[in-house]
Structure formats: structure tokens, C-alpha cells
Phi, psi and omega in degrees: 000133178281126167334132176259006142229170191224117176278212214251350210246277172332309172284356182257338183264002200254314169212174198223149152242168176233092154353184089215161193214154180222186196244011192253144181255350175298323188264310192307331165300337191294316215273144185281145171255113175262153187225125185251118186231120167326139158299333156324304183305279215240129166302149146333304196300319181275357160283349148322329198243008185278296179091229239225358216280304161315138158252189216306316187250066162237148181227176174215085206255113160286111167233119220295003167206125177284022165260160183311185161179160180309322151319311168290309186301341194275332198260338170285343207266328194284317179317316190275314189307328185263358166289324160278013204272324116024309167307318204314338205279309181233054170226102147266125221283121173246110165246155206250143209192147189282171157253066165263163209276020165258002158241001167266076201196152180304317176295317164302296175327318188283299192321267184345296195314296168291343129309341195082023178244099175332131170249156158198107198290178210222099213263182198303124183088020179244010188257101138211352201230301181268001218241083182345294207262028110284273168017269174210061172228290233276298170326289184290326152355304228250317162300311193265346148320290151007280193300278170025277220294302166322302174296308195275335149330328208255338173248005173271153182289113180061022154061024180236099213278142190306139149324281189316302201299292178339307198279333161320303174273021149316279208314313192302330152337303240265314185316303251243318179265273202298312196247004173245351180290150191270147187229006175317299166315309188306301211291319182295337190268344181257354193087333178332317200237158202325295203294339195060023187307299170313008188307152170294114155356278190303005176249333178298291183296350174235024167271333196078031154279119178279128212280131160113298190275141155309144175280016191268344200283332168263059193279291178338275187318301194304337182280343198275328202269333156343309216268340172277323179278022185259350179269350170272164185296148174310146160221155198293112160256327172332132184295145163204099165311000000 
């Protein structure tokens, strides 16, 4: 039977979200947020009372492991290609993606193929630098869950939050972080969009770029100081309250 509250230990081994973000707000209201949960965690019956808390391209998948897998990344990429299908004449979906291994796999690969969606990793240990949602998603993210999370402590019995209520303030996350952020700037600040106008001061100076010259003219350098940030510390997408 699933717990009808959950501590902070439980929940980090319990569930997941998976992200995906745009820099357009038309197509970024489309893309599903999925949150991957144990069966354990959470019941039919208590999905039921989560209600309206979730917005519309939020989802909720009950599965015998809340971590990702190949499978899943192959079944969110078919969800979003037919959320956006609406596009297709002038949009080709290019995703920008960590190398964990469950997006580094034949099955991820064939899905991307069979949608028509173009990858581009991100290489290890760098999304903390090139990557929007390490950048300026998951951190804040990750705070205002937090914050949430404190607050609904402070009125729950003996300080232990409901399953339900939780994944409520999933949703509320999700409204608030993931879908009210403007992500235009992030994605232009990362490099993304063609001109590159926008790069972040701090990725030109610690690439060894001077604001203003291309990077292609500092080929040498960006790679030796690259080869160093490949050597920082990791960062985390897993929620952990």
C-alpha cells in the first residue's frame, strides 16, 4: 500500500521530472513536462485528487522505477513531436540533451529519427555552462519546490506532507518555474540561436573570449580551457527536496 505522507528520503529515490523547454513561448507552452513516479509512491486513487493542480502538458507516469530510461525518453520525444506537429512546416525540432545514458542509446536514437528530430548533446559535464535548464531552470526550480515544500510543512500534522499534496506542489512548480520563465535570453546566453549575439559575459571570459570576438577566431584556447570544465563537478537534475 503507498504512503499517504512521504519524507524527504522517500521522495528523492521515488520520483523524477524530465523537463523540456523552448525559447518561443508559443511552442514551449506545448512540450510535456513529465513527472516519473513509483508505483509505490503514488496510487491510482491518489492521482485522482492531484485534479487540476497539473497544467495541461504536464503529465503524471506511474512506474516500477522513478528514474528515466530509454524507453521513456523514446515515449516523451513521440509526445512532444505530436504536440508541436501543428509546426512542422516551420519548425525543425533540434534537441539539445545531457549524455545520460538513457538518451545515449539506439532507442532514443530511433525515436528522434522516427519524429524527425534532430539531437545535440551536450558534452559531459558541461550543462551547467551550455545547457538552459541547468543554467537557469533546475536551481531555481529546485528552490521554490523547497520553499513550497516548508510552508506546506509548517501546516501539515507533525510536519509530514501528504503524497497528494506533494506532487501538488509539483504542479505548482512546474506553473511557476518551468512555464513562467521567459527562456529566450537563457537560450541566446548558452549559444543556441544562430547569431550568438547573446552569449553570457561569463561564458566568453572563462572560454578565454574577449565580449565582441568570435569564437571561432579562439578555437585553440576554448578547447584547452573546455577540457578543464570538463573536469567540474557534476550537476544533478534529479528533484531533491
Amino acid at each position: 500500500m503507498a504512503p499517504t505522507t512521504t519524507t524527504t528520503k522517500q521522495q528523492r529515490s521515488a520520483a523524477s521530472y524530465v523537463a523540456l523547454v523552448r525559447d518561443t513561448p508559443d511552442v514551449h507552452i506545448l512540450l510535456p513536462q513529465v513527472i516519473l513516479v513509483t508505483k509505490r509512491f503514488l496510487t491510482n486513487a491518489q492521482m485522482r485528487y492531484i485534479g487540476d493542480a497539473l497544467p495541461p502538458n504536464a503529465f503524471i507516469w506511474r512506474r516500477d522505477s522513478g528514474w528515466s530510461t530509454a524507453e521513456t525518453t523514446a515515449t516523451i520525444l513521440t509526445i512532444m513531436r505530436e504536440r508541436i506537429r501543428r509546426f512542422s512546416s516551420t519548425l525543425a525540432p533540434i534537441l539539445l540533451l545531457d549524455t545520460a545514458p538513457s538518451h545515449t542509446n539506439s532507442i532514443a536514437y530511433n525515436a528522434c529519427n522516427r519524429n524527425d528530430i534532430r539531437f545535440l548533446f551536450v558534452p559531459a559535464k558541461m550543462t551547467w555552462l551550455l545547457q538552459p535548464l541547468d543554467v537557469a531552470g533546475f536551481a531555481i526550480f529546485k528552490l521554490r519546490l523547497r520553499q513550497f515544500y516548508i510552508r506546506e510543512q509548517i501546516r501539515a500534522r507533525h510536519g509530514q506532507v501528504a503524497t497528494v499534496n506533494w506532487m501538488r506542489l509539483l504542479g505548482t512548480a512546474i506553473r511557476t518555474v518551468t512555464q513562467g520563465t521567459k527562456w529566450s535570453r537563457t537560450f541566446d546566453g548558452c549559444g543556441i540561436t544562430p547569431l550568438q549575439t547573446g552569449l553570457r559575459h561569463r561564458m566568453l571570459k572563462d572560454i578565454g573570449c574577449e565580449e565582441g570576438v568570435s569564437l571561432f577566431h579562439q578555437e585553440s584556447q576554448a578547447s584547452l580551457r573546455l577540457e578543464q570544465y570538463s573536469r567540474s563537478e557534476d550537476v544533478y537534475v534529479r528533484i531533491n527536496c
